[in-house]
LOBA-668962 format. One record per residue (C-alpha): residue in three letters; x, y negated, z. Coordinates in steps of 0.25 Angstrom, whole numbers, padded with zeros to 4 digits, always signed. Example, Ala and Ser with C-alpha at 12.3 -4.5 7.8 and 13.67 -1.06 7.14 Angstrom:
Ala+0049+0018+0031/Ser+0055+0004+0029/
//
This chain:
Unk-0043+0077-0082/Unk-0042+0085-0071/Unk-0050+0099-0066/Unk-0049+0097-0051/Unk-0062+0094-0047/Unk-0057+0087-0035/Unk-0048+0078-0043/Unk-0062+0073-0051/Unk-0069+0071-0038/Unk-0058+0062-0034/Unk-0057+0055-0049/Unk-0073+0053-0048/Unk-0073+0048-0032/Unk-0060+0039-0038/Unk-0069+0033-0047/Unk-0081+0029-0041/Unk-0072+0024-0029/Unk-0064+0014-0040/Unk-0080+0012-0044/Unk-0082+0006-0031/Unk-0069-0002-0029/Unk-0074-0010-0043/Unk-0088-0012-0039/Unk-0087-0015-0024/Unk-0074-0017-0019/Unk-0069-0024-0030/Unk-0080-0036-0029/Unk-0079-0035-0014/Unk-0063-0037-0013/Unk-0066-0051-0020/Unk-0075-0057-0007/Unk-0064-0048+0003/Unk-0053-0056-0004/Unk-0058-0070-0002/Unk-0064-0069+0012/Unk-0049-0063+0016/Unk-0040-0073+0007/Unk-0049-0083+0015/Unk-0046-0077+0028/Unk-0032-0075+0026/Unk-0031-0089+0021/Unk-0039-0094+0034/Unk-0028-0083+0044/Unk-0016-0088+0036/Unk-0018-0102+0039/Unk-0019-0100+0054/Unk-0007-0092+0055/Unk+0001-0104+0046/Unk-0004-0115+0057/Unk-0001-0107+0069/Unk+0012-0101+0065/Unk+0019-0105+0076/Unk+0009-0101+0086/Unk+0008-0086+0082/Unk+0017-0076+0089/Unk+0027-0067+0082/Unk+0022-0056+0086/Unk+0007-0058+0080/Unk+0012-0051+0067/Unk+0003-0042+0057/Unk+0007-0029+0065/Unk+0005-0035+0078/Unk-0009-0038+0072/Unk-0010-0025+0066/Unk-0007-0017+0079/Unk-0017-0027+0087/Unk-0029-0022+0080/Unk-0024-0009+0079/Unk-0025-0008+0094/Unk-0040-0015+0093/Unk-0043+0000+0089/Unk-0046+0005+0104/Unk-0054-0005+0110/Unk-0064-0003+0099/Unk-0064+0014+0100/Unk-0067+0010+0114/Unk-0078+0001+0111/Unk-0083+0011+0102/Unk-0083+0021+0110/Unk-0092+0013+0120/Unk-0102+0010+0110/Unk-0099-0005+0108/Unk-0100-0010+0094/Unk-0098-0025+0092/Unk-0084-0025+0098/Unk-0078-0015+0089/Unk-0084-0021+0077/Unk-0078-0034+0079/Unk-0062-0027+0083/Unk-0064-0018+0070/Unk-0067-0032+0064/Unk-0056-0039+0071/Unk-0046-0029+0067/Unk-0050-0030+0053/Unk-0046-0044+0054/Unk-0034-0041+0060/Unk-0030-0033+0048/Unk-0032-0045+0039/Unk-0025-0053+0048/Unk-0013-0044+0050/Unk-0009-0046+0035/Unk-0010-0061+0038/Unk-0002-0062+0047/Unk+0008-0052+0041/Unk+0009-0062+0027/Unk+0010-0073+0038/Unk+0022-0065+0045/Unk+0029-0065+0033/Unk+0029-0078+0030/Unk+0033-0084+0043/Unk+0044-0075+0044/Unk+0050-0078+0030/Unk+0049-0095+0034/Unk+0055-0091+0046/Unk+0068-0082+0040/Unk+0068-0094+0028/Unk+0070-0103+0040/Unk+0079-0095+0049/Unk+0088-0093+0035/Unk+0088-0109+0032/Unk+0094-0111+0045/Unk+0102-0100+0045/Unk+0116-0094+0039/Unk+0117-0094+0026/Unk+0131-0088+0021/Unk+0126-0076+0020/Unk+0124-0074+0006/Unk+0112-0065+0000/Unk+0111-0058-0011/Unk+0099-0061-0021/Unk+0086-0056-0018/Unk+0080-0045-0024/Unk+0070-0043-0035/Unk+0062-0037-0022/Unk+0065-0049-0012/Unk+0067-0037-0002/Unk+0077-0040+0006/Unk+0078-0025+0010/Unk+0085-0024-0002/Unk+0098-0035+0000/Unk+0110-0035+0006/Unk+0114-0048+0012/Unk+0128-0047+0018/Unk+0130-0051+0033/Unk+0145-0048+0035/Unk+0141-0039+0047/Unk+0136-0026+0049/Unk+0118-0026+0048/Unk+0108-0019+0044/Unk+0099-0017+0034/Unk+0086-0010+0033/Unk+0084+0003+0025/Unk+0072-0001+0012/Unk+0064+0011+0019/Unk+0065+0004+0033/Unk+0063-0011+0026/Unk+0050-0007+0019/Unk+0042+0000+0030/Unk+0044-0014+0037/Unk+0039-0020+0028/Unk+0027-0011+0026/Unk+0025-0008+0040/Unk+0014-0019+0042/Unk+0005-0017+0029/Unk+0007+0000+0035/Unk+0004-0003+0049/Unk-0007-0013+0045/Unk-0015-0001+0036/Unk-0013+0009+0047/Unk-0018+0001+0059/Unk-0030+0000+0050/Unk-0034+0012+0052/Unk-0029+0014+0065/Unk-0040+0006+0068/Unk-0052+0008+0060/Unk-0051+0024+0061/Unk-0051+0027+0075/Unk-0062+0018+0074/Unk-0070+0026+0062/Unk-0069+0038+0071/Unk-0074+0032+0083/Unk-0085+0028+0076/Unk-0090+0041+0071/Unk-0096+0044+0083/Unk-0106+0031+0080/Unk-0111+0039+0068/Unk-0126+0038+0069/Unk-0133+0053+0069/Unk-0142+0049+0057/Unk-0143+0062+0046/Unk-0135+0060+0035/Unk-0131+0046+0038/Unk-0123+0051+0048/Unk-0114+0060+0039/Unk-0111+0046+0030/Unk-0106+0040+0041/Unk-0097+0052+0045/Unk-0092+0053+0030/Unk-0090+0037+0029/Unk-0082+0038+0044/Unk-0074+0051+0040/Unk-0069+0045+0027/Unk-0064+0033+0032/Unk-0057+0040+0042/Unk-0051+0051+0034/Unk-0046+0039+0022/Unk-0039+0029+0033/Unk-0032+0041+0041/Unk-0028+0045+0028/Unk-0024+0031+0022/Unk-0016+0030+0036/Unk-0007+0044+0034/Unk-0003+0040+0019/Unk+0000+0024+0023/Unk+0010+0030+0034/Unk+0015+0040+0025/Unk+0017+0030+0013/Unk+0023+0020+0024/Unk+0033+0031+0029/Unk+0036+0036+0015/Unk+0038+0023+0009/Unk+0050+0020+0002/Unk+0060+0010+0004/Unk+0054-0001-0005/Unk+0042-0008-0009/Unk+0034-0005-0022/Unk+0037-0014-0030/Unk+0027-0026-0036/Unk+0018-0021-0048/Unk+0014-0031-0059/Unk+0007-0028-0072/Unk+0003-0015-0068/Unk-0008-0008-0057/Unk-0007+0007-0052/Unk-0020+0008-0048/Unk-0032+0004-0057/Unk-0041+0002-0046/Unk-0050-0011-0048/Unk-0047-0013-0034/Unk-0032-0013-0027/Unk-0027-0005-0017/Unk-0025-0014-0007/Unk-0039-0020-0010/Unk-0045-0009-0007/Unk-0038-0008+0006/Unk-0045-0022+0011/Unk-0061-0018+0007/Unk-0057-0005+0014/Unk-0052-0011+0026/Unk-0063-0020+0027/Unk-0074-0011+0023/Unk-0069-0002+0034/Unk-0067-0012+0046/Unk-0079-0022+0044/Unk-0087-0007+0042/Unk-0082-0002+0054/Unk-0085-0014+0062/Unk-0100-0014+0057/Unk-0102+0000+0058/Unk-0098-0001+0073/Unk-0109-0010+0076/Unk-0124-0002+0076/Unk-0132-0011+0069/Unk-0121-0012+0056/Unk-0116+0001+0057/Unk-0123+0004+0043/Unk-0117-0009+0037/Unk-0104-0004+0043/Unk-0105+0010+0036/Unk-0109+0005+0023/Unk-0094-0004+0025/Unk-0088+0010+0029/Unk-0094+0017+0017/Unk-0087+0006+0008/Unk-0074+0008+0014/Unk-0075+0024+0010/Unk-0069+0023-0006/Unk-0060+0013-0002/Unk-0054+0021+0009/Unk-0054+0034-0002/Unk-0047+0022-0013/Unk-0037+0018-0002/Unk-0032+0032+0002/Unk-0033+0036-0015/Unk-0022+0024-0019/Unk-0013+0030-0008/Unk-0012+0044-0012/Unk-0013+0041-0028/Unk-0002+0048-0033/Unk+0006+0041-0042/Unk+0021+0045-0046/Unk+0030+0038-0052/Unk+0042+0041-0060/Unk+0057+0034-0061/Unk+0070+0037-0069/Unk+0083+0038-0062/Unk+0092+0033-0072/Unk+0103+0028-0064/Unk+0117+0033-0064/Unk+0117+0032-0047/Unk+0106+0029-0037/Unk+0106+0017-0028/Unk+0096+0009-0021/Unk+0090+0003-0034/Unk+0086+0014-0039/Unk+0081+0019-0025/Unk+0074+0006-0024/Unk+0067+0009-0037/Unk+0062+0024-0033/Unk+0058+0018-0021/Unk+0049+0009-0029/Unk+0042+0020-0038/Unk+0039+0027-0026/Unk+0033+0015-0021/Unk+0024+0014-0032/Unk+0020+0028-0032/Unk+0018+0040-0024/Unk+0027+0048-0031/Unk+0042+0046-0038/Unk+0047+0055-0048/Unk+0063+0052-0053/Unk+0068+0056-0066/Unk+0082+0059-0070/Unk+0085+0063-0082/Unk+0100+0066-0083/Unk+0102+0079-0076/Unk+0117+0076-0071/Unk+0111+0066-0060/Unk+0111+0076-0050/Unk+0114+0065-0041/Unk+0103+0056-0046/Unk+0092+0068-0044/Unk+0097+0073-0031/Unk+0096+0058-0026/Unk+0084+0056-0033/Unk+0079+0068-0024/Unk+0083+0063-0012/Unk+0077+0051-0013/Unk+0065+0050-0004/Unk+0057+0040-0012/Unk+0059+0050-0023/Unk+0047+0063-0025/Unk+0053+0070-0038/Unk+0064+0070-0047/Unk+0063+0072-0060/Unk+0077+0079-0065/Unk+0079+0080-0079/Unk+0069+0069-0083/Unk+0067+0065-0097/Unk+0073+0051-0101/Unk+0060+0046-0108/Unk+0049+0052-0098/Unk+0034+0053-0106/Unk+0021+0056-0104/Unk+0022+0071-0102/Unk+0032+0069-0091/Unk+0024+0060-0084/Unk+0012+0068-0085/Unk+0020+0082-0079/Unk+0025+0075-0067/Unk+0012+0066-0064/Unk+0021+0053-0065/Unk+0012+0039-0066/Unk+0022+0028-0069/Unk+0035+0029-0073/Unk+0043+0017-0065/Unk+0057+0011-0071/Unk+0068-0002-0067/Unk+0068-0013-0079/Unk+0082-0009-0082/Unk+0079+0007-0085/Unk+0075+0010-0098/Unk+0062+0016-0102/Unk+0062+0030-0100/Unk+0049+0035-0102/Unk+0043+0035-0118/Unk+0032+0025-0123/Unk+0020+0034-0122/Unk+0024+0031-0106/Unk+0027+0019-0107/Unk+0013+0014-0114/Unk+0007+0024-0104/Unk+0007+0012-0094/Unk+0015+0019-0082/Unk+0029+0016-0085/Unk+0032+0004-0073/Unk+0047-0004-0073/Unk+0051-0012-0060/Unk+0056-0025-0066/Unk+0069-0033-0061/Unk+0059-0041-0052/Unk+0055-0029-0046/Unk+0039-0027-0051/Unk+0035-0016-0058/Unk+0028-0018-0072/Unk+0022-0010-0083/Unk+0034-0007-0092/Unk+0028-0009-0106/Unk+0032-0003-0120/Unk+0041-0013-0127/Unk+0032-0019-0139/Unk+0036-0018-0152/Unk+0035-0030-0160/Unk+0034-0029-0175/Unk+0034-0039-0185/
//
């Protein structure tokens, strides 16, 4: 237990928050899911029907961008006192944040019919070497017989992420100029005045901040994607990160766009209120420090096993590496220089246990299905020992039972 006041003030405002997540959010994430399914299901079939018809360039970014932009004509309306047009852009954007996702899955699957059509017709000498268990292409070789070139992991990743990061940002980008435009509508009404400043403020100071650690996790990212979890749940939350992501982004917009308009302002500000916890509960599950420890074992180090620390780092915010034989100097030194890489351990035990998980703060311990177990079993029924399979998801890893006639 700790003695820092304000760590106990944190644990307590932790709990009634996860209090409200259970109660309220949790029951209202059942009717959000349903109205969205239906909406997505109602988008997904008009953009099936009319695929010829819709333009290359009306991709999920262009989407994102567009509403974006939406965000100075309705400071300016603002500013002149006009209400029912900013409502409904800080309503239309909203549906262009639901409708960029769409088209983003509908993207996807129009270009891959189109690259399984352009390879049907196309040359097929060229021999390729089985997928990976990732199905990344990022990491195959296919032979050309001419000189091309291939994509670093760190360069192929952020491609790939750059839409779900643009998308968060331009999210506030939008709704925070907007918070602060509107603090000058405050009505001078005692004490109700101040709640409104306080709800205003805090939503402001959570997205700016949400914003600088997505663009410092974006840039910092490694080369590889976390891999898939089964059997298993970091948080213990009754409600999912990204879940609270949604009823955040819709509390906040639909709030925004009532409390615009004088005659709902109170209905909007109760919306706004709503969206307080989840924007402290957002920002929270990106800074929860989580470290995670690996055994470097090998004899040499290669892109598998720079692969795999990628992939603890991934998972965590934090990577500790352990060597245990002091002659791999090597192995340290290009542990060290490794960027996805925090600490490494020199000299690490070979059967790591509770005590030296405890001194160094380590929360899981991660390992390949060919290593063997190096920690003991008072770890290992501790529940944080984790083993990335042949398949490429992360399970528990469980004692062995012992079966006895």
């Amino acid at each position: 237990m700790t003695n820092d006041p304000l760590a106990t003030v944190f644990q307590l405002v932790d709990s009634v928050v996860e209090v409200y997540l259970s109660t309220v959010i949790q029951p209202f994430l059942k009717f959000h899911e349903i109205f969205y399914n239906q909406l997505n299901v109602v988008l997904r079939t008009f953009m099936d029907t009319n695929k010829d018809k819709i333009p290359d360039w009306c991709t999920a970014n262009f989407i994102t961008y567009a509403r974006t932009v939406l965000v100075v004509p309705c400071m300016i309306f603002i500013s002149w006192g006009w209400y029912l047009l900013p409502s409904l852009i800080v309503l239309l954007v909203d549906f262009g944040d639901f409708l960029d996702g769409v088209a983003a899955r509908f993207w996807i699957d129009v270009l891959k019919e189109r690259q399984e059509k352009k390879e049907d017709g196309g040359d097929n000498n060229i021999t390729k070497r089985p997928s990976s268990p990732t199905s990344d292409a990022s990491f195959e070789f296919v032979s050309k017989g001419s000189p091309h070139v291939i994509e670093a992991w760190g360069v192929n990743h952020r491609a790939k992420t750059y839409g779900g990061f643009v998308d968060a940002v331009c999210d506030k980008a939008f709704v925070v100029p907007c918070w602060i435009m509107l603090l000058h509508q405050v009505a001078n009404a005692g004490y109700f005045r101040w709640i409104q400043y306080f709800i205003l403020f805090w939503l402001i100071l959570a997205e700016v901040s949400s914003a600088c650690i997505r663009f410092r996790a974006y840039y910092t990212s490694t080369g590889v994607a976390s891999p898939k979890v089964e059997g298993f749940d970091f948080s213990t939350s009754a409600v999912k990160a990204d879940h609270v992501g949604k009823a955040k982004q819709t509390f906040e917009m639909v709030g925004t766009a009532l409390y615009v308009i004088p005659l709902t302002t109170y209905f909007g500000l109760a919306l706004l209120s709503l969206a307080v916890p989840l924007a402290y509960e957002s920002v929270r599950r990106k800074v929860k420090k989580r470290v995670m420890y690996v055994l470097a074992d090998n004899d040499a180090l290669d892109h598998k096993v720079i692969k795999f620390w990628m992939q603890a780092k991934g998972m965590g915010s934090k990577l500790i590496v352990g060597v245990t034989d002091p002659k791999k100097a090597d192995m340290i030194l290009n542990a060290c220089s490794t960027a996805c890489v925090d600490e490494v351990i020199a000299e690490a035990p070979a059967k790591a246990d509770k005590k030296f998980l405890e001194q160094y703060d380590i929360a899981y311990v991660l390992s390949l299905s060919a290593q063997a177990p190096f920690v003991t079993d008072e770890v290992l029924h501790a529940d944080c020992c984790l083993v990335i399979g042949d398949d490429a998801v992360v399970r528990p890893l469980k004692p062995k039972t012992e079966h006895t006639d």
